[in-house]
Every structure is written in C-alpha cells, then in structure tokens.
Residue frames as qw, qx, qy, qz and C-alpha x, y, z in Angstrom:
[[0.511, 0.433, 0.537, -0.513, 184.37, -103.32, 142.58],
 [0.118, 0.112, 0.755, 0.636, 183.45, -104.67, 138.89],
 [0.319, 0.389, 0.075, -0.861, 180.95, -102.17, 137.03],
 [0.378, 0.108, 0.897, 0.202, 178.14, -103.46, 135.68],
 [0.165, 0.118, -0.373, -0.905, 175.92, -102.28, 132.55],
 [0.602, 0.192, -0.368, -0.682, 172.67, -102.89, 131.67],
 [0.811, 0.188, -0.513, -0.211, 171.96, -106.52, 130.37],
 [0.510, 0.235, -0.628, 0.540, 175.23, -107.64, 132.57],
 [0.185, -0.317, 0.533, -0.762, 174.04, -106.17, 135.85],
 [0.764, -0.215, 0.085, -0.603, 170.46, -107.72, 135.62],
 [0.788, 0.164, -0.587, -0.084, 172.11, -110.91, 135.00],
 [0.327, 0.423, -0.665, 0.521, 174.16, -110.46, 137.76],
 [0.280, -0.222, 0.329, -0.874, 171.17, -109.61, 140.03],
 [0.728, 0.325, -0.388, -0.462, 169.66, -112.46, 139.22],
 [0.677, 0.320, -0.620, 0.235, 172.27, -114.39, 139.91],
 [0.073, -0.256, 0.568, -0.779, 172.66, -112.87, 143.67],
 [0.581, -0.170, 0.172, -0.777, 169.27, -113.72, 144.10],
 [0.919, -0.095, -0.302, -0.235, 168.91, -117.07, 143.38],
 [0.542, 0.196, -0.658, 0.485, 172.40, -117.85, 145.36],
 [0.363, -0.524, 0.474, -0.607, 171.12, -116.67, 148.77],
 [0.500, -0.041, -0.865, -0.010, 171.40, -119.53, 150.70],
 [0.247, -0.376, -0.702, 0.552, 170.36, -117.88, 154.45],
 [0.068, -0.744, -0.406, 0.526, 169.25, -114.45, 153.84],
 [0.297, 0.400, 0.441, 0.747, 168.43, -111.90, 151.09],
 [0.201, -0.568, -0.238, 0.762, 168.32, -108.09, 151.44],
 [0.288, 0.499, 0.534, 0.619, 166.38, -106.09, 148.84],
 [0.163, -0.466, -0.243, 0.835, 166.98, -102.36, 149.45],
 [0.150, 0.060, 0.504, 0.848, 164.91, -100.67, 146.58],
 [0.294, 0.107, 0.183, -0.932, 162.41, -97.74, 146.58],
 [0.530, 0.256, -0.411, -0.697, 160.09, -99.40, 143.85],
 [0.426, 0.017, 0.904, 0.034, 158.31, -103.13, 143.64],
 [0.591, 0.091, -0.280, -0.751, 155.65, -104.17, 141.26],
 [0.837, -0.104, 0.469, -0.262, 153.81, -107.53, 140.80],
 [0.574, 0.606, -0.471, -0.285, 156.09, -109.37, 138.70],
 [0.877, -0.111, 0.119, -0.452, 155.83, -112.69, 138.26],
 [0.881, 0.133, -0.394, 0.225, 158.35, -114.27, 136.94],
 [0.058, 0.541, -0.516, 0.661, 160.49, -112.31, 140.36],
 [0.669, -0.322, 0.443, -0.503, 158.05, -113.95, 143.04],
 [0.941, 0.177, -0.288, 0.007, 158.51, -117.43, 141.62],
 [0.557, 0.562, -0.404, 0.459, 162.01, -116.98, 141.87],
 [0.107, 0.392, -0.743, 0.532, 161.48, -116.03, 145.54],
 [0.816, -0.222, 0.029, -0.533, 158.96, -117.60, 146.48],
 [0.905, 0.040, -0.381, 0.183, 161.34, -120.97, 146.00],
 [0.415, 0.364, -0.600, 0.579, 163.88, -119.17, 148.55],
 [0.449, -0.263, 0.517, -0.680, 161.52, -118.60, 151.00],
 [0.915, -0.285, 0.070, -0.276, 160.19, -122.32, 150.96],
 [0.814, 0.268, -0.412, 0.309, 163.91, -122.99, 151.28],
 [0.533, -0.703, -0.405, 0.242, 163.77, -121.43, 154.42],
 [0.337, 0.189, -0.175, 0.906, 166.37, -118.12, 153.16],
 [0.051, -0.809, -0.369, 0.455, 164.87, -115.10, 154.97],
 [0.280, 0.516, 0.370, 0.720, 164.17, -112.02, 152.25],
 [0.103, -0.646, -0.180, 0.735, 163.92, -108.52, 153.73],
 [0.271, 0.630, 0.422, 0.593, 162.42, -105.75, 151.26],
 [0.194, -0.518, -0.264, 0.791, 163.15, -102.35, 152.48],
 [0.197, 0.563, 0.667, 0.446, 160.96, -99.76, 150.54],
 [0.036, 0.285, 0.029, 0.957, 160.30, -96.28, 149.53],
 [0.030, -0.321, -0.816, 0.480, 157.49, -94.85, 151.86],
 [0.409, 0.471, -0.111, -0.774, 155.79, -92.36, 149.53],
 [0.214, 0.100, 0.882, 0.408, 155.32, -95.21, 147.09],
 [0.404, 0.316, -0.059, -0.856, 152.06, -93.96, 145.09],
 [0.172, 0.066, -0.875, -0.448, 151.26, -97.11, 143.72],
 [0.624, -0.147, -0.008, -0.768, 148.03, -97.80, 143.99],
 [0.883, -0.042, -0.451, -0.121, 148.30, -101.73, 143.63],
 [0.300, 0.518, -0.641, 0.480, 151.14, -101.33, 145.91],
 [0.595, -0.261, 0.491, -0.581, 148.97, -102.75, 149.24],
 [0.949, 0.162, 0.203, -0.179, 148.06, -106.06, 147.21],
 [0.444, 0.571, -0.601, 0.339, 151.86, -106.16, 146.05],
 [0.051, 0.478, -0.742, 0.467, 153.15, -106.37, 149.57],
 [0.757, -0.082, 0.419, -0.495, 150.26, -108.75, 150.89],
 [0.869, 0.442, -0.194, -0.112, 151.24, -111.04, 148.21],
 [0.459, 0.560, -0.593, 0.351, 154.84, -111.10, 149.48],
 [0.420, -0.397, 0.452, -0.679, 154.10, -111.17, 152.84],
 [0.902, -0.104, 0.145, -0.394, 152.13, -114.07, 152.19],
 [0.921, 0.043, -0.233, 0.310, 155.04, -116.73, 151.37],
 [0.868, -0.159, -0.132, 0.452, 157.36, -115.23, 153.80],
 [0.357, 0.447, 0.071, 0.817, 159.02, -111.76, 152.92],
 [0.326, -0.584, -0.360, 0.650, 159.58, -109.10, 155.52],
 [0.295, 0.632, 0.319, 0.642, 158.68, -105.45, 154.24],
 [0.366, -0.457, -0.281, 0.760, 160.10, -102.12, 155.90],
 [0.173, 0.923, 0.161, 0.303, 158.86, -98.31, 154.96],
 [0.508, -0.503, -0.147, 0.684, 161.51, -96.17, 154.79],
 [0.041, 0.953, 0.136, -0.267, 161.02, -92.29, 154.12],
 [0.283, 0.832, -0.347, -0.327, 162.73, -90.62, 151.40],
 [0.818, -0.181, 0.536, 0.105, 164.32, -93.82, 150.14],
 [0.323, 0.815, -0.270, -0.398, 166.80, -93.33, 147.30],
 [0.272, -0.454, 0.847, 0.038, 169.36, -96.17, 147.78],
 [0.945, 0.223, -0.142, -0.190, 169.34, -99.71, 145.58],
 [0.115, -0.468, 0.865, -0.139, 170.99, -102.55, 147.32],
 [0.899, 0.062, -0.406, -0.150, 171.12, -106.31, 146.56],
 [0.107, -0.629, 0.694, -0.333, 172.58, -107.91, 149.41],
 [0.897, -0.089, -0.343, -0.266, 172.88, -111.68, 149.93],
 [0.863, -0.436, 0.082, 0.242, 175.05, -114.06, 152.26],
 [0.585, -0.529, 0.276, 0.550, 178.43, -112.99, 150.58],
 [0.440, 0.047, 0.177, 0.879, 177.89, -110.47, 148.07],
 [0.098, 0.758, 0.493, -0.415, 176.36, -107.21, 147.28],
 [0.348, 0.295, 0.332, 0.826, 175.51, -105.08, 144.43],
 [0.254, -0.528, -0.294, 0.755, 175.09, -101.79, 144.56],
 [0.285, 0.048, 0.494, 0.820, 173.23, -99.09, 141.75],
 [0.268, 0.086, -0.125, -0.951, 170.45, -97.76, 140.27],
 [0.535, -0.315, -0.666, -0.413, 167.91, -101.30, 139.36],
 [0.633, -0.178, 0.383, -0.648, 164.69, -101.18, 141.49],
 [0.147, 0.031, 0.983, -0.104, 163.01, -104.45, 141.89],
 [0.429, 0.599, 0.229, -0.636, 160.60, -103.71, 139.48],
 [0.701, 0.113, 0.621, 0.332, 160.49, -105.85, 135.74],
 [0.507, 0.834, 0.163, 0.145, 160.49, -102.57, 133.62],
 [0.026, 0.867, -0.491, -0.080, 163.88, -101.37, 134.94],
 [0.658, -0.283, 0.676, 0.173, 165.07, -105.14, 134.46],
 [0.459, 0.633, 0.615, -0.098, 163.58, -105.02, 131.17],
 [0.423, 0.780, 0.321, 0.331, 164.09, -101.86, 129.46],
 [0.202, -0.965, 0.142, 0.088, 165.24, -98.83, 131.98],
 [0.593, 0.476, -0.530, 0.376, 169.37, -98.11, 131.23],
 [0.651, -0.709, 0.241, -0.125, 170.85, -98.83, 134.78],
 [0.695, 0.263, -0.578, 0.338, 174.16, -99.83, 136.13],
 [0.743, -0.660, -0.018, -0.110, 175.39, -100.88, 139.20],
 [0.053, 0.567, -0.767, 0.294, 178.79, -101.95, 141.23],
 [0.907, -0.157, -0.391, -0.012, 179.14, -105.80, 141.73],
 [0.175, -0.839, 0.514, -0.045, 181.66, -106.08, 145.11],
 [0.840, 0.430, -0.326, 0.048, 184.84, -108.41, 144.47],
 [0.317, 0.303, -0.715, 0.544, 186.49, -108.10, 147.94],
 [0.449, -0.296, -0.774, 0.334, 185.55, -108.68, 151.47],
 [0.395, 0.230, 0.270, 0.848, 186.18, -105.69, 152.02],
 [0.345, -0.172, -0.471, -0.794, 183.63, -104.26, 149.76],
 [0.579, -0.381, -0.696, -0.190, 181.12, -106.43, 151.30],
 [0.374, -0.416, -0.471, 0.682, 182.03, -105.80, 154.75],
 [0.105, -0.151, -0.052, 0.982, 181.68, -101.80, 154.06],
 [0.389, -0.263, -0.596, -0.651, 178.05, -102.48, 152.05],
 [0.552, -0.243, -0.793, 0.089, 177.03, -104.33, 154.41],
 [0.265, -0.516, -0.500, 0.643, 177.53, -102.30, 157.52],
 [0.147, 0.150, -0.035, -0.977, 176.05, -99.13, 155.82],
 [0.444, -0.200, -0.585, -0.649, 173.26, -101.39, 155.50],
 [0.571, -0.407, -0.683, 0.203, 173.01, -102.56, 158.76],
 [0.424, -0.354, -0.597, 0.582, 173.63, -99.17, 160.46],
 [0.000, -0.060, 0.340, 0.939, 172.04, -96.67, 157.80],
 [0.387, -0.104, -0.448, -0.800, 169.46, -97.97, 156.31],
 [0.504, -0.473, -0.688, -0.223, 167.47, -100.00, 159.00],
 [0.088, -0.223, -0.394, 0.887, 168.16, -97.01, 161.38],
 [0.123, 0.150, -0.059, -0.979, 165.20, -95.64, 159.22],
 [0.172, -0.443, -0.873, -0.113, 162.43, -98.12, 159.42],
 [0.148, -0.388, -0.192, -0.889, 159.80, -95.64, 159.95],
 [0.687, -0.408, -0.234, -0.553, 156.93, -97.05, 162.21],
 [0.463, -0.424, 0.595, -0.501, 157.21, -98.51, 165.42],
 [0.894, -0.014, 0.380, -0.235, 155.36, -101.85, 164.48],
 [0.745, 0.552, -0.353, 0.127, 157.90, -102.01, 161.52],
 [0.157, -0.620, 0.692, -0.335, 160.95, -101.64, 164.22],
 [0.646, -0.311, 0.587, -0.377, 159.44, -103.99, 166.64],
 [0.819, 0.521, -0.194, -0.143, 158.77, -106.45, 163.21],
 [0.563, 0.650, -0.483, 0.168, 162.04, -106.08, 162.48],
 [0.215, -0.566, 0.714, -0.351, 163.54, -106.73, 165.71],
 [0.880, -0.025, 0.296, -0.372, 161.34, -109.96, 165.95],
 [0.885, 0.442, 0.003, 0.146, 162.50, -111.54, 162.95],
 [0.440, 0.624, -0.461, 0.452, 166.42, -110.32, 163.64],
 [0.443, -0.689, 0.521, -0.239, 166.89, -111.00, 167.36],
 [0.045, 0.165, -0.982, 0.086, 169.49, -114.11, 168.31],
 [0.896, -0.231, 0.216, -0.312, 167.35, -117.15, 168.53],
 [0.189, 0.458, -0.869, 0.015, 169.09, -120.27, 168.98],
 [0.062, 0.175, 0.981, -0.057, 166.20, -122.69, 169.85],
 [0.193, 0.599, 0.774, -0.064, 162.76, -121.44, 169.77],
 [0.130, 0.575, 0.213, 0.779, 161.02, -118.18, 167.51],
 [0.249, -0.519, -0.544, 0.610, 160.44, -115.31, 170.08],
 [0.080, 0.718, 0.431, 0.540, 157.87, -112.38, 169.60],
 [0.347, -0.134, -0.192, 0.908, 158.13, -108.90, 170.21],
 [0.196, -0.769, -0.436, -0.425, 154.98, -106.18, 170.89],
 [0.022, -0.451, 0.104, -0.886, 153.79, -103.26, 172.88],
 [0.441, -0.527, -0.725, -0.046, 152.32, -103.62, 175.47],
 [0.313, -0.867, -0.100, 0.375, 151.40, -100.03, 177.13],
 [0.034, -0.913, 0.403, 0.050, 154.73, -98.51, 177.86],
 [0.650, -0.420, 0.623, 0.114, 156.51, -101.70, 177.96],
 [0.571, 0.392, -0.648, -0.317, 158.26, -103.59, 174.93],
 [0.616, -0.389, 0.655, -0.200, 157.88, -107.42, 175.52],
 [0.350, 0.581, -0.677, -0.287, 159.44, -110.04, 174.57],
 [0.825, -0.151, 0.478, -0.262, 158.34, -113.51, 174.91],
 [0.331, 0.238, -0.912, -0.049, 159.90, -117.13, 174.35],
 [0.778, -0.258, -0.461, -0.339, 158.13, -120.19, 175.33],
 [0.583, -0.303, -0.538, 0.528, 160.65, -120.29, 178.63],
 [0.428, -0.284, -0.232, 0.826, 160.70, -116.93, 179.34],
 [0.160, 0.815, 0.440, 0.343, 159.07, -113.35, 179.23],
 [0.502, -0.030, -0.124, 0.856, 161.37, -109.93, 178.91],
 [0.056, -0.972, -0.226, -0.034, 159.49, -106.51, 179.80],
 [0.390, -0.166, -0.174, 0.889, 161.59, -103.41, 179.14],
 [0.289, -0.846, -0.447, -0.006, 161.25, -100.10, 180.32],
 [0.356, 0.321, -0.339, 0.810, 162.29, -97.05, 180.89],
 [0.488, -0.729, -0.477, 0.057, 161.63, -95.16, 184.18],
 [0.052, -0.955, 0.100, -0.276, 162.64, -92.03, 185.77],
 [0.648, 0.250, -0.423, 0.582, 166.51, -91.95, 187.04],
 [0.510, -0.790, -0.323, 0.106, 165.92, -90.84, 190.74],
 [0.787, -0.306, -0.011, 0.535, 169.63, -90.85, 191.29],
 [0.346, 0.174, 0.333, 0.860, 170.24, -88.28, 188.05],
 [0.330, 0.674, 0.325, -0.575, 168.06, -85.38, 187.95],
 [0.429, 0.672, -0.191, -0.573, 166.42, -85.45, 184.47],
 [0.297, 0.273, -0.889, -0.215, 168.11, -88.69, 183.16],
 [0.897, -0.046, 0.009, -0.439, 166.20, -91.93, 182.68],
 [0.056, 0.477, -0.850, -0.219, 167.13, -95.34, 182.51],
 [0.605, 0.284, -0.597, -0.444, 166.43, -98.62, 180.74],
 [0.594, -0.265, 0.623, -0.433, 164.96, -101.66, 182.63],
 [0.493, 0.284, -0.805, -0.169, 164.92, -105.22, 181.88],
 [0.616, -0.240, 0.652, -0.373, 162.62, -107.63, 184.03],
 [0.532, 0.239, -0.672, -0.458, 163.01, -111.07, 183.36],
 [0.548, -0.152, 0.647, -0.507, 160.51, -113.63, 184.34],
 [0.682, 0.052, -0.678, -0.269, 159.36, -117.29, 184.06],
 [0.850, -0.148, 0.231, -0.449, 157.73, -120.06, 185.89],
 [0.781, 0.570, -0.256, -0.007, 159.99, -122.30, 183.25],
 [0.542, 0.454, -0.387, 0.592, 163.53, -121.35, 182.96],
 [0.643, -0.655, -0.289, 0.272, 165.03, -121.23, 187.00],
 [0.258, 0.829, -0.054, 0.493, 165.80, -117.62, 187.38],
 [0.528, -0.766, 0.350, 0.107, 168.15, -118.22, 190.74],
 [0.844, -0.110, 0.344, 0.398, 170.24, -120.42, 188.36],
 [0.451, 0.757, 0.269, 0.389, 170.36, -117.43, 185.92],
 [0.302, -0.931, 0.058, -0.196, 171.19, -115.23, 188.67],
 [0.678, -0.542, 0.404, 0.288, 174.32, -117.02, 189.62],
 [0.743, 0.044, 0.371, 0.555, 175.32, -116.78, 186.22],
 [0.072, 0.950, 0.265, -0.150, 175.48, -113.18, 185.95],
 [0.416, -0.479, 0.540, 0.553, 179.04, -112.32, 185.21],
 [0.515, 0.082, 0.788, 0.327, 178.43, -113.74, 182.26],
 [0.312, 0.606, 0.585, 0.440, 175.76, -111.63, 180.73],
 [0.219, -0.896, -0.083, 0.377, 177.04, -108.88, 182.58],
 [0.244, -0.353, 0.614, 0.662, 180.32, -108.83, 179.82],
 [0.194, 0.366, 0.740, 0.530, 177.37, -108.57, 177.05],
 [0.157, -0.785, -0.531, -0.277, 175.11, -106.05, 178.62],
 [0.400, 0.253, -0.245, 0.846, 177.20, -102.94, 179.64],
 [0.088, -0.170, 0.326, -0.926, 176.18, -100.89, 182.84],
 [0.669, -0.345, -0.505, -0.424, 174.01, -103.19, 184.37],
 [0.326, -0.399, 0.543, -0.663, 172.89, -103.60, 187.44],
 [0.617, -0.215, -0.624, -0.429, 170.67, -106.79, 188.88],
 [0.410, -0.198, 0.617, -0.642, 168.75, -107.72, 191.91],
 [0.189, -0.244, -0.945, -0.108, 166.23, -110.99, 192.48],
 [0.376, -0.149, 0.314, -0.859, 162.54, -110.28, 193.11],
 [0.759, 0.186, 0.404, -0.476, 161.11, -113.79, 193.22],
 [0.701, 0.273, 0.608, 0.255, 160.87, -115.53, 189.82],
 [0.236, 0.971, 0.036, 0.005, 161.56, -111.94, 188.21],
 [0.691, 0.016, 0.100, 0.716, 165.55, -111.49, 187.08],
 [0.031, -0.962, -0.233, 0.139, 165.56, -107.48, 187.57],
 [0.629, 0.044, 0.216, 0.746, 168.12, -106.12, 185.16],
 [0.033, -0.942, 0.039, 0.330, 168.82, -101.84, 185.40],
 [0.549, 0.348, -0.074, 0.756, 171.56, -100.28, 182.60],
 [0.306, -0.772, -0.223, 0.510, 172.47, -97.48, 185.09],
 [0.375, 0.041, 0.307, 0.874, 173.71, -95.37, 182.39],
 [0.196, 0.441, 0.060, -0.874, 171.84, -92.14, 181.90],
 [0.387, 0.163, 0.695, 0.584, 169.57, -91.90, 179.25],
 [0.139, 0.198, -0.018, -0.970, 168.10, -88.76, 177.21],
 [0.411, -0.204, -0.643, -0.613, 164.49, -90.79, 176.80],
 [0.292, -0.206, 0.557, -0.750, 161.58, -90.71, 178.60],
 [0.861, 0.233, 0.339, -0.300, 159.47, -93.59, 177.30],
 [0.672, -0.030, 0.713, 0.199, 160.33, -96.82, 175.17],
 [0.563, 0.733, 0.382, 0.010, 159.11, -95.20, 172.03],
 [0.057, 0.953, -0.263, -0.139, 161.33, -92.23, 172.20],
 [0.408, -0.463, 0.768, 0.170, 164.93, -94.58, 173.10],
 [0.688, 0.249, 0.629, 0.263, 163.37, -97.24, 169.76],
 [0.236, 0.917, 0.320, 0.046, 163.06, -94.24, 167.56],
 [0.100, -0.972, 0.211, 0.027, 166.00, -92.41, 168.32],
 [0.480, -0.564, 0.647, -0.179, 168.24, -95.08, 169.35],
 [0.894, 0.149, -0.270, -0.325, 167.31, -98.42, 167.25],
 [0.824, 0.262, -0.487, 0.125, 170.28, -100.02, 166.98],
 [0.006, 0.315, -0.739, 0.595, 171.70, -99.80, 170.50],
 [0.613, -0.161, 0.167, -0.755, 168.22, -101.15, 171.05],
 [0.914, 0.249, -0.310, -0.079, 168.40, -104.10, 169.03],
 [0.420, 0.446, -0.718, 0.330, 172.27, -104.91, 169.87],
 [0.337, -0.264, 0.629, -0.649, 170.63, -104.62, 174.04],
 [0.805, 0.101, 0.165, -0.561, 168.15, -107.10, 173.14],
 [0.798, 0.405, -0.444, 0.054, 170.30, -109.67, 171.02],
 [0.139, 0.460, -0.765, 0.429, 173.24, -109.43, 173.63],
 [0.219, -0.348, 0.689, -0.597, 170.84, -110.36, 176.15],
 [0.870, 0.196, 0.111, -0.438, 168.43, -113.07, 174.55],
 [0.672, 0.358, -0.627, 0.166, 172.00, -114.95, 173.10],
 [0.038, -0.565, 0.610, -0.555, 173.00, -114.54, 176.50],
 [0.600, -0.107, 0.425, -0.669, 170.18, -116.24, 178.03],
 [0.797, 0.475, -0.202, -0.314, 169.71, -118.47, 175.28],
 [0.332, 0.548, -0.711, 0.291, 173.48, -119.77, 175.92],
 [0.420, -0.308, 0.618, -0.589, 172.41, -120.92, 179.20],
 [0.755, 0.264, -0.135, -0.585, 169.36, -122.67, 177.59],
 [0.806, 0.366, -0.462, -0.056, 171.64, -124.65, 175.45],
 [0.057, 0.530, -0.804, 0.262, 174.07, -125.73, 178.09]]
C-alpha cells in the first residue's frame, strides 16, 4: 500500500474519482456543498457510473438536507450510517483508504493522509470490508430496501423493491416476488423465509421445470406450483419473526437471497 500525504493524497482522490468508469463508493462521515466536487460528479453520473455516498448519521449540519437533495437529484445514492468513523474511496479497481472526508476544507487545508492500494490483494480485502462491514450498517429500513433496489442483479429491465405490510416486494415488468416470513410449524419456535413468485407474463410452469437450476443458487429450498404463483420455502430455521427483524439483523444473507434468485430468473429471461 503507497502512503499518501496531504497535497499527494487529494490528488490522488481526485484522480480515483474521475476514473470510475461503472461505479464509485464514497464512504465518508462528512459532505458539504462544494461545487467544484458535484461538477466533477455530476459528469459521472450522466455517464451512467453509479456513486454511492455512505454517511455519518448524527451529521449536525444544518444545510445537510439541501446537500443530499442536491445529490440525489443527478443520480447519487445516500446511506445513514450510525457512528460512522471510516473514510473510503472506492472505485472499479482501486481504493484509498484514510482520514479525507468529502468535504472541500479537508481537501483544502485539513492535514490528512491516507493509504493508496497497489495490489489486488489490497483491493480485494478493502473492498470486502466494504461490502460486508460497512453496508451491514445502513440504518433505516427504506435505506436497506434503497439499497437493495439499486444493487440487486438486473440483467434486462430496473426492478423495484418496497414494503408492503409484512411482505418485501419485488417487482420487474415480467414478474412480481413477495417474501415472507411465517411461522415454522414443523420447528417449534423457528420461522422460515418464503418466496412467492408470480406473473401473468413470464410462464411460471416453464420456470418450474427449471428448478434444479435455481435450486444450486438458493440453498434449502423447497418449491411447489399454485397456479401462476412459483412457491419457493428456504426450510432452514430461522431466529426471525417478521421481514424487518431477518433485513435488520441479517442484510446481507438477504441481499445475496435476492440477487441469487432474480440472476437466476433473469438467466432464464435471457435464454
């Protein structure tokens, strides 16, 4: 990992930023409204990169609502997370790592250094302590569900994600996924995790015969036909009694169950 100083880091940071060619990660407690920085992305987000901003959740700024509505508005995802300490630059294939917020007095003036990585590696290890650390701690439910929107596989059309009740659903323009949890009859005290898929669209006997298939992506599953309804059970215990608790507790096995089984489905799609 090559240490950077001062002057040398912001350059560097900089530099990460304007190279993202698919996606840019901006872990840091702190924004402001700084203008010549939204230019800068503003051009990546009408180059279609996707920009994530993960943020401190105490923030105290007062402007700090018309900050993130401003970002929001060309494109930029924005996560609260609680106690937030961590400053990461993360782009398609590197990541620095240090003390600069995203904020034009610590580019500016504040002393800061950071750690540029210089191996795979490196990257690889950033990377997944960003992917299984820090967006474990998206704070809010509609931030989660957000997130999950904008991060699930898609591979032909955008698909949204909401509450609805007790139920998380997911909807594509062929298809619409309700999960659920529901009492485990079988277990006393254990729940488990439910998965009805339905459409009018996409022919869910032809889906059904290709089960195998998204059965080797979606561990402990069960499935039955009920009509035009694909009825998918993980029979594995689980220690949650509602959809909140298991997104909350659980994220990323959430997400991964959702991705495995929208690529899955999706795969079909394309064939």
């Amino acid at each position: 990992m090559k240490i950077l100083y001062k002057e040398e880091l912001v350059k560097k940071v900089i530099e990460l930023i304007k190279s993202s060619n698919k996606e840019l990660n901006i872990v840091s407690p702190y924004i402001d409204d700084w203008d010549d920085m939204y230019n800068i992305l503003k051009e990546l987000c009408e180059k279609n990169v996707k920009i994530n901003f993960y943020i401190r959740d105490d923030n105290r700024n007062d402007d700090l609502p018309y900050i993130i509505a401003k970002y929001e508005e060309i494109g930029i995802k924005i996560y609260h997370i609680e106690y937030l300490h961590a400053k990461i630059f993360i782009n398609d294939n590197e990541a620095i790592i240090g003390s600069l917020n995203l904020t034009e007095f610590a580019f500016a003036v504040s002393e800061e250094i950071g750690g540029l990585t210089d191996t795979d590696e490196e990257y690889k290890e950033i990377f997944n302590i960003f992917k299984k650390k820090i967006i474990l701690k998206i704070k809010s439910l509609d931030e989660k569900l957000k997130y999950l929107e904008s991060n699930v596989i898609k591979t032909k059309k955008q698909v949204k994600i909401k509450m609805d009740n007790d139920k998380v659903i997911v909807e594509h323009p062929l298809y619409k996924i309700s999960i659920f949890i529901k009492k485990d009859k079988l277990n006393s005290g254990g729940h488990i995790i439910c998965f009805d898929i339905c459409s009018d669209k996409l022919k869910i006997d032809w889906l059904y015969k290709n089960i195998p298939y998204i059965k080797r992506n979606v561990y402990n599953s069960n499935f039955t036909r009920d009509g035009e309804t694909l009825k998918m059970i993980i029979t594995k215990p689980l220690p949650y009694s509602s959809i909140e608790e298991l997104i909350e507790k659980d994220f990323i096995m959430f997400k991964y169950k959702i991705n495995d089984l929208v690529s899955s489905i999706e795969n079909f799609i394309d064939k």
